[in-house]
N, C-alpha and C positions, 0 to 999 in steps of 0.2 A: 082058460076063462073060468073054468069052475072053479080052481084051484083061488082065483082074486074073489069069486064071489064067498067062500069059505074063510077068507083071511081077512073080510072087512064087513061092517053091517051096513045096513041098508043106510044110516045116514054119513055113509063113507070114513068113518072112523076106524081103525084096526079093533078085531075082536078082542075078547078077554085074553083069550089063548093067547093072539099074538102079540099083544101090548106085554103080556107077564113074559114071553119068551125073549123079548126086545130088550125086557129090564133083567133078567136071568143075566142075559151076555154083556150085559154095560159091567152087573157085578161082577161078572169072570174078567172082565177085561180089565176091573179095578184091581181085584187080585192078582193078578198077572203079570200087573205093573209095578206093586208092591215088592213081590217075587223077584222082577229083572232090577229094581233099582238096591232092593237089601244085598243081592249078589253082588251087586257093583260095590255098594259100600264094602260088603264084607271081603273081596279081595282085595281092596286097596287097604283097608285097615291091618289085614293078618299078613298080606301078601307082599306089600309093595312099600310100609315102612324103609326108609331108607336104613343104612346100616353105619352106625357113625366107624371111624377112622379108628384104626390101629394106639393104642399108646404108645408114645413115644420113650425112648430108653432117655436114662437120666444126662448120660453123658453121650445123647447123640450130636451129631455136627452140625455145624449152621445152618448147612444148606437142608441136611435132613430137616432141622428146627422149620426151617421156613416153607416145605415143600407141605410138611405135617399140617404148619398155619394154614395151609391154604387146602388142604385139606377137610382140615376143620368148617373154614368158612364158606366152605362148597355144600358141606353137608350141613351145616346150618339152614342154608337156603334150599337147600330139595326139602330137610325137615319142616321146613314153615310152609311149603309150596303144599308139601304131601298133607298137613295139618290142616290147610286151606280148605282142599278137594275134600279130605274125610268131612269137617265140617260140615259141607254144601252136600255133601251125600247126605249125612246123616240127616237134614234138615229136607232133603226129599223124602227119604224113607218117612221120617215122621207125619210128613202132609199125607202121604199116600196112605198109611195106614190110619191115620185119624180119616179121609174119604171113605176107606174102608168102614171102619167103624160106625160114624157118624152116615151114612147112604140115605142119599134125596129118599123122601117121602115115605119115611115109616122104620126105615131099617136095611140091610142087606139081605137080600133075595125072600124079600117078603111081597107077596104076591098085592097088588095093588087094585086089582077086580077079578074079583068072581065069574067063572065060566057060568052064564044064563042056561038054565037048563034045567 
């Protein structure tokens, strides 16, 4: 009980302390987010690039010719698929860090009331 009557003032609003500590963890938990979504971007972009297909030799056989084609057009489609995802990553990461930057009400981890005292 003493512990509620110290975290909140008399007209049941959260003290200074705890409203600033409230917005402390909102901005760690913005950064955090920023943090787990650039990882994601960044190993699909470095990591998970598909790898296109072998060249084929000049005088290879038909069947080689046709197996290569399909080849090709397999990795076309993971490249546009893979190209998609980076995209819509990278388009997270940007919100996330413009959140970061841009932070409700004055800035990022900047105290919004003064301890009375």
């Amino acid at each position: 009980m003493e512990q509620l009557s110290h975290s909140s003032t008399h007209d049941g609003q959260p003290s200074a302390q705890n409203e600033n500590a409230m917005r402390e963890f909102l901005c760690f938990e913005a950064l955090l987010k920023v943090h787990d979504h650039f990882q994601k971007w960044f190993n699909q972009f470095y990591r998970r690039k598909p790898t296109p297909p072998e060249k084929l030799d000049p005088g290879a056989r038909f069947a080689d010719k046709l197996a290569h084609e399909r080849k090709v057009r397999s990795y076309t489609m993971e490249l546009e698929n893979w190209h998609g995802l980076v995209t819509t990553l990278a388009k997270e990461v940007k919100s996330d860090v413009f959140d970061v930057l841009l932070f409700m009400d004055g800035g990022w981890m900047v105290d919004q009331r003064e301890t009375s005292g």
